[in-house]
Legacy VTK file of the C-alpha trace (Angstrom):
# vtk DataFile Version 3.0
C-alpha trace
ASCII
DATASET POLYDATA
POINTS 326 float
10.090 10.098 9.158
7.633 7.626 8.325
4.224 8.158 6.639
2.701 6.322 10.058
4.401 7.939 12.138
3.744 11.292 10.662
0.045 10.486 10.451
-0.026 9.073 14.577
1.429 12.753 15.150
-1.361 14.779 13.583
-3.816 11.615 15.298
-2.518 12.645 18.443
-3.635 16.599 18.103
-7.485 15.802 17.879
-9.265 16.000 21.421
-10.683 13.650 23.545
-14.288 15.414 24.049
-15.916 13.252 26.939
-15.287 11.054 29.693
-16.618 7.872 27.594
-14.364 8.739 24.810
-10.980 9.136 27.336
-11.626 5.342 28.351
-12.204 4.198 25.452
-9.099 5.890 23.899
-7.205 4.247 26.973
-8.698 1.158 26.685
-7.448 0.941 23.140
-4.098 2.069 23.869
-3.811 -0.580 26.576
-4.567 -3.691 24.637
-3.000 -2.553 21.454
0.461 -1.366 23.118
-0.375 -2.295 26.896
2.282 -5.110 29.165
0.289 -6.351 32.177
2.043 -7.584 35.081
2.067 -8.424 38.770
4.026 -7.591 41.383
3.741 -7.988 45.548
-0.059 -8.333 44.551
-0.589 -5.461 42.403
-0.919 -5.299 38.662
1.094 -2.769 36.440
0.944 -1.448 33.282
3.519 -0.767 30.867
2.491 0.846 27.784
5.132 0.139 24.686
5.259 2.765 21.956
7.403 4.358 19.178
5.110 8.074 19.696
6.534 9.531 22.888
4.068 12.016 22.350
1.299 9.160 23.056
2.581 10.257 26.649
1.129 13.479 27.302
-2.337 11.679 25.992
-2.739 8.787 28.369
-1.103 10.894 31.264
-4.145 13.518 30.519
-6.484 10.859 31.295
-4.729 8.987 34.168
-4.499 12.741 35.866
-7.880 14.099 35.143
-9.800 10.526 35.933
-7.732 8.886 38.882
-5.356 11.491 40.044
-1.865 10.004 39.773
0.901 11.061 36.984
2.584 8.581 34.650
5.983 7.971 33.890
7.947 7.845 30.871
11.210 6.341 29.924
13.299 5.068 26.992
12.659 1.315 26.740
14.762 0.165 23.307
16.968 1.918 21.087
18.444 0.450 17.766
19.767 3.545 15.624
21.254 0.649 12.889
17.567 -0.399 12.440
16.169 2.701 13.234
14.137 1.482 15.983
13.434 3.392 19.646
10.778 2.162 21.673
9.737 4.028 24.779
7.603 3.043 27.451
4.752 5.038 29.615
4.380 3.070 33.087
0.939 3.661 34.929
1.362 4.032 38.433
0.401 0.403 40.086
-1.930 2.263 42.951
-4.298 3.026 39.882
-3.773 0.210 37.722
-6.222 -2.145 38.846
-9.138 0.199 38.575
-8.044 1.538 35.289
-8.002 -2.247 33.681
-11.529 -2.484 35.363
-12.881 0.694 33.910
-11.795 -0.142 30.539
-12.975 -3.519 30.511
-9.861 -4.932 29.936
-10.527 -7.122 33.413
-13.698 -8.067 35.012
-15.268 -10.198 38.124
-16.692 -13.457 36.086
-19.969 -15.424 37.569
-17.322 -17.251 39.996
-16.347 -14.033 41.457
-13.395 -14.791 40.332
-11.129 -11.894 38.488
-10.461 -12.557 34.901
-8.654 -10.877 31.900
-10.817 -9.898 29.015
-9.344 -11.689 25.470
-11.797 -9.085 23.536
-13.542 -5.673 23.387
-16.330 -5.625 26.265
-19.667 -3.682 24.836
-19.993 -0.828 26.823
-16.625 0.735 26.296
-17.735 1.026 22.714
-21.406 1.867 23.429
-21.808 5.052 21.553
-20.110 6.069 18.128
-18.339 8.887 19.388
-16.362 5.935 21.218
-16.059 3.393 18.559
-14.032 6.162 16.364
-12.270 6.978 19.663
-11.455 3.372 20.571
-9.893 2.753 16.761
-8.046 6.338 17.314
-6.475 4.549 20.322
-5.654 1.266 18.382
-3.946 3.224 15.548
-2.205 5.198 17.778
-0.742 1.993 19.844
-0.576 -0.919 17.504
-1.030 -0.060 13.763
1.921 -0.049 11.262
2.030 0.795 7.616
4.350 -0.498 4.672
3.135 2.940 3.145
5.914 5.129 1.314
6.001 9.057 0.506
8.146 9.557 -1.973
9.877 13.113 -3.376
9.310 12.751 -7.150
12.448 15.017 -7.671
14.397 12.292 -9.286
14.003 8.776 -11.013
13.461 6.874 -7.632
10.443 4.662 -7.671
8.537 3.591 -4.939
8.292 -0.341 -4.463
5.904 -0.303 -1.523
1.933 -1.172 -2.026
-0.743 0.022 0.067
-0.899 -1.991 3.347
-2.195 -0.705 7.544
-2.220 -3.644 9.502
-3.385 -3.963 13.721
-1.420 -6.001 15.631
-3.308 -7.665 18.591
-2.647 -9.886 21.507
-5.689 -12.125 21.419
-7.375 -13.266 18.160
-10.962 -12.281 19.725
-9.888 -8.643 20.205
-8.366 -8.582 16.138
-12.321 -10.007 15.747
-14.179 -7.561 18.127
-12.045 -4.507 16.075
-12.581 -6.210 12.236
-16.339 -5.911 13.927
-15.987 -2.466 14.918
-14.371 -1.152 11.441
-17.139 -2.853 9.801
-19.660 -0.668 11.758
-18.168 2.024 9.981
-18.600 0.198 6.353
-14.646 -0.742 6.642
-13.837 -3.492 5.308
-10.803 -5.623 7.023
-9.273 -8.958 7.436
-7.974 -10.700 10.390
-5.118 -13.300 10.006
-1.943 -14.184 12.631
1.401 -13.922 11.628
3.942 -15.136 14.249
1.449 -16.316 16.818
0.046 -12.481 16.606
-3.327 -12.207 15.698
-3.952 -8.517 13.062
-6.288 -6.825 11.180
-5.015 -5.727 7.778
-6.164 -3.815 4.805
-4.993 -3.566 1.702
-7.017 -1.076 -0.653
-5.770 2.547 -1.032
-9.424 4.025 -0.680
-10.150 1.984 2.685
-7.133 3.146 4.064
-8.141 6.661 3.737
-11.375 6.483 4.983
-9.964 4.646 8.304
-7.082 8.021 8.379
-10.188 10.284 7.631
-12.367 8.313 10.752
-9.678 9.021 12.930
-8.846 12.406 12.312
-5.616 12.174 10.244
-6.834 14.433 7.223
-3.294 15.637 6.187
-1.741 12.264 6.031
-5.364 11.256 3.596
-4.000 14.249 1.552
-0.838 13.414 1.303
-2.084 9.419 0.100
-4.271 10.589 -2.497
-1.336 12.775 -4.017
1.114 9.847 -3.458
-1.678 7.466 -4.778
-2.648 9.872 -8.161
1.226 10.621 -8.685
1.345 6.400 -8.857
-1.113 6.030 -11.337
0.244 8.663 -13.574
3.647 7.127 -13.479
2.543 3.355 -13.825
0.029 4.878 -16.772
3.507 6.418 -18.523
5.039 3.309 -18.063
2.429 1.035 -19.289
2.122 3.407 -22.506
5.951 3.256 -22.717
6.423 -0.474 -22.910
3.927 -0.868 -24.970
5.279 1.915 -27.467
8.733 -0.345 -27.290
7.011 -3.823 -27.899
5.808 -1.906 -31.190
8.850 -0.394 -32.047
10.574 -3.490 -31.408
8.286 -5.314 -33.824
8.901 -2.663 -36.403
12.343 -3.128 -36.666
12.149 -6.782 -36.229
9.765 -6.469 -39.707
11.732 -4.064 -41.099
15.067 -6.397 -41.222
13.272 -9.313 -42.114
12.093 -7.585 -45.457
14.832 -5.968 -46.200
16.969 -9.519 -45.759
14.788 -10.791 -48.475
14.571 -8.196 -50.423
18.462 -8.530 -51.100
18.414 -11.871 -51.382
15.637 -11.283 -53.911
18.247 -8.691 -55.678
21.185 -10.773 -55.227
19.842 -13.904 -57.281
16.904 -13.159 -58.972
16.753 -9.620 -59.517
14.099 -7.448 -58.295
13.113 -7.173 -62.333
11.825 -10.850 -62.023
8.976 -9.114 -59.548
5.842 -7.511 -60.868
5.538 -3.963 -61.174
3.953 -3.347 -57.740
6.283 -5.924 -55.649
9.352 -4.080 -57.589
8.442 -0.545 -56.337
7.919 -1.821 -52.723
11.340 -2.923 -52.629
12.878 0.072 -53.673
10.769 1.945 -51.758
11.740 0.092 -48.648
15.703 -0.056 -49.606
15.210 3.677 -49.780
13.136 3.939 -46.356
14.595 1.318 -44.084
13.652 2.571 -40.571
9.922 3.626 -41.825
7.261 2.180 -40.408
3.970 1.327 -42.866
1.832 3.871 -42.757
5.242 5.844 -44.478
5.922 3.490 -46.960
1.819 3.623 -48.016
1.909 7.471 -48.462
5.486 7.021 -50.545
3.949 4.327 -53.001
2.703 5.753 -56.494
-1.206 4.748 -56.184
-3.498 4.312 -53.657
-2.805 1.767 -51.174
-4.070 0.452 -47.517
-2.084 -0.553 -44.944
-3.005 -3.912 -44.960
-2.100 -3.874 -49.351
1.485 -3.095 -48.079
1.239 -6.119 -45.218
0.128 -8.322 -47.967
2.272 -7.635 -50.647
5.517 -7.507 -48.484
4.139 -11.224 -47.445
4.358 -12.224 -51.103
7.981 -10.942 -51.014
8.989 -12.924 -47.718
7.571 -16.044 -49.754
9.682 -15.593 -52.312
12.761 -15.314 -50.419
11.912 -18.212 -48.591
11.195 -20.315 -51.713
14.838 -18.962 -53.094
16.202 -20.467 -49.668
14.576 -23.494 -50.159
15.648 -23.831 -53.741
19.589 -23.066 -52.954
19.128 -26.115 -49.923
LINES 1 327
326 0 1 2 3 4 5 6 7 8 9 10 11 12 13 14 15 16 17 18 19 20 21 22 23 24 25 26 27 28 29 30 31 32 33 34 35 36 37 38 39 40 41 42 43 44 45 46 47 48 49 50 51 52 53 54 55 56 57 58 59 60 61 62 63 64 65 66 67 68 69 70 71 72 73 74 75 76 77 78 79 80 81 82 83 84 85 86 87 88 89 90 91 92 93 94 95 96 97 98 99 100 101 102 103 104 105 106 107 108 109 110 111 112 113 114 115 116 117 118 119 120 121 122 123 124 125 126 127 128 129 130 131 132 133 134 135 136 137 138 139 140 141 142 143 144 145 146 147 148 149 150 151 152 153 154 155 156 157 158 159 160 161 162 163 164 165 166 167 168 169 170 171 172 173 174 175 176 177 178 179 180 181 182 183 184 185 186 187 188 189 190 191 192 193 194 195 196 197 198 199 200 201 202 203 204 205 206 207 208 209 210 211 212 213 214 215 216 217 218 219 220 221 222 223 224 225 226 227 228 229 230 231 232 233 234 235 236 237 238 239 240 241 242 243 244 245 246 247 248 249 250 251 252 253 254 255 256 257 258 259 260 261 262 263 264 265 266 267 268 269 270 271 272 273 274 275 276 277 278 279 280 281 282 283 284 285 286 287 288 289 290 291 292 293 294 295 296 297 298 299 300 301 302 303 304 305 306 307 308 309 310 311 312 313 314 315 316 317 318 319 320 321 322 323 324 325
């Protein structure tokens, strides 16, 4: 099951307290997830969604405020891809209030009926219905790229941290970046195949818009997922670098010792002076030591950066013995 999914569950427990909330809930559900249509002069309204449990919510509301039960059916099913769709149909005698009521249509200065492209004022007029009205929009129309993973075993999670809103009309992704922002959440709004969204990106911001709407076990669960990352990508980061070094050492390591027996092999080390003579042996006897080892091993006092330079006086007379033999 998916970390969304899992999180619209436990969204989908929280009560609806008042009658302002309940249409702004709806109202949410209805343009995030919501088909309008028209038939024999009626409208209907289809509401798409992979929560069947979304069903028992708007059918609450539909029963308590106009009277009349909903329907629910299985719209799409794709077990390859994983996908099944259902849909929650709102009986057509009520449909044309309910798209009134939650100012999703309205009676413009023509007296003409028109569709609403954003979010109308007063179904958002107090907070308790802005955090209901984004409860409703997670619940119908946000998805997340966002992975759990069991840390049992070597498998690494490739996913990032991404909830995006996908909207009908580019004004209603603008009247809910608005809304978010009331609540110091900060979102963008781009399109992506002709479908305008609202997308975030940040790990904290996320939580705070699970924590606004209730989902408090799914925030747990990110902040475990998001601390186990760190740790891991920490480890890793401390690991490469410990190879890069590693991999330098040896690299240094063979490169002195090369010259070092070419030094033997022609010259002799005896040609060296006293202190270039006892690195050599020193390092024939410790080949895999780093350094700091070889400075502890010499006879007298010696920094680090004494070994560096004497084992460069070394490499330069290798190099001048290559030279010499071309």
């Amino acid at each position: 099951m998916s970390f969304a999914l899992d999180a619209k569950r436990e969204v989908l427990k929280v009560q609806i307290k008042s009658d302002c909330c309940a249409i702004a809930y709806l109202s949410a559900v209805i343009k995030g997830a919501g088909q309008l249509s028209l038939s024999n002069g009626k409208h209907a309204i289809a509401i798409h969604t992979d929560t069947p449990e979304l069903f028992d919510v708007v059918n609450a509301i539909i029963k308590q405020y106009y009277g009349e039960e909903c329907s629910l059916c299985l719209a799409e099913e794709n077990l390859g891809f994983k996908i099944i769709k259902y849909k929650i149909t709102i009986p057509s005698s009520v449909a044309e209030r309910v798209l009134f009521d939650c100012g999703i249509m309205e009676v413009d200065n023509q007296n003409s009926v028109t569709f609403v492209n954003g979010i109308k004022p007063f179904v958002i007029a107090d907070e308790c219905c802005k955090i209901s009205y984004i409860r409703g929009a997670f619940l119908s129309c946000a998805t997340s790229n966002i992975v759990i993973k069991k840390y049992d075993n070597e498998t690494k999670s490739n996913s990032g941290y991404h909830l995006e809103f996908v909207f009908n009309f580019e004004q209603t992704a603008y009247d809910f970046c608005k809304l978010l922002e009331s609540f110091g959440i900060n979102a963008k709004t781009t399109v992506r195949k002709n479908n305008p969204l609202v997308y975030i990106k940040e790990y904290q911001v996320i939580c705070d818009i699970l924590a606004l709407v209730g989902a408090n076990k799914a925030v747990l669960e990110l902040q475990n997922e998001a601390a186990i990352r760190d740790l891991r990508n920490n480890v890793n980061r401390q690991t490469n670098c410990l190879n890069a070094n590693l991999n330098k050492m040896v690299q240094a390591s063979v490169k002195q010792l090369a010259a070092i027996n070419l030094i033997k092999e022609t010259i002799g080390l005896e040609s060296l002076e006293e202190s270039l003579q006892e690195l050599c042996l020193i390092r024939l006897a410790n080949p895999e030591e780093p350094l700091e080892k070889l400075r502890q091993l010499y006879s007298e006092p010696v920094s680090k950066s004494g070994i560096n330079h004497r084992f460069s006086k070394i490499l330069k007379i290798a190099e001048q013995i290559k030279n010499n033999k071309e």
